[in-house]
C-alpha positions in Angstrom: 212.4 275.3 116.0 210.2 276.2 118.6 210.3 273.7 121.8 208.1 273.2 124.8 209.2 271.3 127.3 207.0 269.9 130.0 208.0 268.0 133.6 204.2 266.7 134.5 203.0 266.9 137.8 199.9 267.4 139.9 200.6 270.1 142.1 203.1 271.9 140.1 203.5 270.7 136.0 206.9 272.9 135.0 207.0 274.4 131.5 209.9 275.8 129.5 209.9 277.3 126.1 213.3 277.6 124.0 213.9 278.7 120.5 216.5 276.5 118.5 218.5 277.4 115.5 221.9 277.1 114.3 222.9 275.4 117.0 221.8 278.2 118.9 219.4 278.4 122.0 217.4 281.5 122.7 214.6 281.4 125.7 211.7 282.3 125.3 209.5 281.8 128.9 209.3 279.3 131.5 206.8 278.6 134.7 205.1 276.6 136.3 201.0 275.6 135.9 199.9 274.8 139.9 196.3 273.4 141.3 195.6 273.4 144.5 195.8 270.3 146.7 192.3 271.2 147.9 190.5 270.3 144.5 189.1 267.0 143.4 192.0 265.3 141.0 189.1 266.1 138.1 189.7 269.9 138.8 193.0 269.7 138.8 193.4 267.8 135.6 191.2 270.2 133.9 193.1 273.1 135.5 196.5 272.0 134.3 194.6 270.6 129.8 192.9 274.5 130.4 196.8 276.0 131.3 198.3 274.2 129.1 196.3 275.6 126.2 197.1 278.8 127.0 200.8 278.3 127.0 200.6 277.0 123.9 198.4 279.8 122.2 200.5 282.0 123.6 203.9 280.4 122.4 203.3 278.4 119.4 205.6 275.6 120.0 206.5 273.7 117.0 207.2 270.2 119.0 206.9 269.5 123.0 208.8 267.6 125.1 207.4 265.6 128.0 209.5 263.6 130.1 208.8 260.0 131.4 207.7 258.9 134.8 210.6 257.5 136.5 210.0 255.2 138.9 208.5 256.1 142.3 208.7 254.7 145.7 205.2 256.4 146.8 203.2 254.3 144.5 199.9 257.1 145.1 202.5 259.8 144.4 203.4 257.6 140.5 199.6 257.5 139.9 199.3 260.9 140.2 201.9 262.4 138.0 200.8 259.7 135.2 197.4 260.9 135.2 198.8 264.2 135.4 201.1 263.2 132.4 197.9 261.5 130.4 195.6 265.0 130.5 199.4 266.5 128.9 199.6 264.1 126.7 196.3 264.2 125.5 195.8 268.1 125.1 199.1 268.1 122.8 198.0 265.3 120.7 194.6 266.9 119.6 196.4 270.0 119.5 198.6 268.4 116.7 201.8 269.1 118.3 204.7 266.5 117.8 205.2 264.9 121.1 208.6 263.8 121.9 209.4 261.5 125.4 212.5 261.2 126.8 213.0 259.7 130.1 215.0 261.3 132.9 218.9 259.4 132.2 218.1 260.5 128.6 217.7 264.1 129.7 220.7 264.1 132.1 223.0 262.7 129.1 221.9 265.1 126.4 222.3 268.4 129.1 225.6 267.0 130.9 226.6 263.6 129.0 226.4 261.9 132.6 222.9 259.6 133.4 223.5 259.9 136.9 224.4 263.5 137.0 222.7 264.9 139.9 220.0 267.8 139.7 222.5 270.9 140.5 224.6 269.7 137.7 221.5 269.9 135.2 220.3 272.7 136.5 224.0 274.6 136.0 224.0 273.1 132.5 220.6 274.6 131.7 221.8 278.1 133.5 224.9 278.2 131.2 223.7 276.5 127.9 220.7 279.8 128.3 222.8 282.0 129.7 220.8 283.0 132.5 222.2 284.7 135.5 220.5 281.9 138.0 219.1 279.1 137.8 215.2 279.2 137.0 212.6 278.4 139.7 210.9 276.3 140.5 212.7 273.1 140.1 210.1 271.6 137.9 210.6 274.9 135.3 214.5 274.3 135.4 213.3 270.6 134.6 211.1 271.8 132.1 213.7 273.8 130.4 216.2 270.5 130.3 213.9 268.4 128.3 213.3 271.3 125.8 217.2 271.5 125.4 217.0 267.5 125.7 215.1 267.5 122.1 217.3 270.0 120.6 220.3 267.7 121.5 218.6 264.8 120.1 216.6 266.4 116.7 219.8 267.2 115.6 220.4 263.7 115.2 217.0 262.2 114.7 216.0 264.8 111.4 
């Protein structure tokens, strides 16, 4: 199974693409989409439904992953991502890609069985479960990359 995994954002919207089989993980790309802070919100919505295409013409994911907003003390900064996480949720759905949410302590207790764990603990879990030499950058691509191994964790008991 074929999983992209996607930690919405604005300025930076990290992507991670696994292969899943046999209880086996194999990567396949991660990255990053960024707009610049300069253009209107429109242009940057667009920027990241037009990037987001491409990933997945590229990549062919068979499901996608796209974590929750957690809660947000800069209110402006919440509004943001979730319209950010709208355009995502949006270009998978008349794509016709499964869409799968998990919310951040969901993701920290399928990568390291802990919902508090703190980000340098998910980010080693995601370097040694892909055996990768370091850990991927930026932050929002090693995100990325936990909620694609977040799904494999879970489909295994969900299907």
């Amino acid at each position: 199974m074929r999983i992209l995994g996607i930690d919405p954002g604005t300025a930076t919207t990290g992507f991670g693409i696994i292969d899943f089989c046999k209880n086996q993980y194999q990567l396949c790309d991660f990255g990053h989409i960024s707009t610049p802070k300069t253009l209107p919100l429109a242009q940057r919505l667009t920027q990241i439904t037009q990037d987001l295409k491409i990933i997945c013409q590229k990549w062919e994911p068979e499901v996608c992953a796209v974590e929750e907003i957690f809660f947000s003390k800069n209110i402006k900064t919440a509004i943001q991502v979730a319209q950010a996480r709208g355009v995502i949720l949006h270009t998978l759905n008349e794509s016709g890609y499964p869409i799968f949410e998990y919310n951040p302590g969901q993701i920290k207790v399928a990568i390291t069985g802990d919902g508090k764990a703190p980000k340098s603990q998910i980010q080693g879990m995601v370097l040694r479960l892909l055996n990768l030499k370091e850990i991927p950058k930026p932050d929002d691509a090693a995100d990325a990359l936990a909620i694609a191994l977040c799904h494999a964790h879970t489909a295994r008991f969900k299907f």
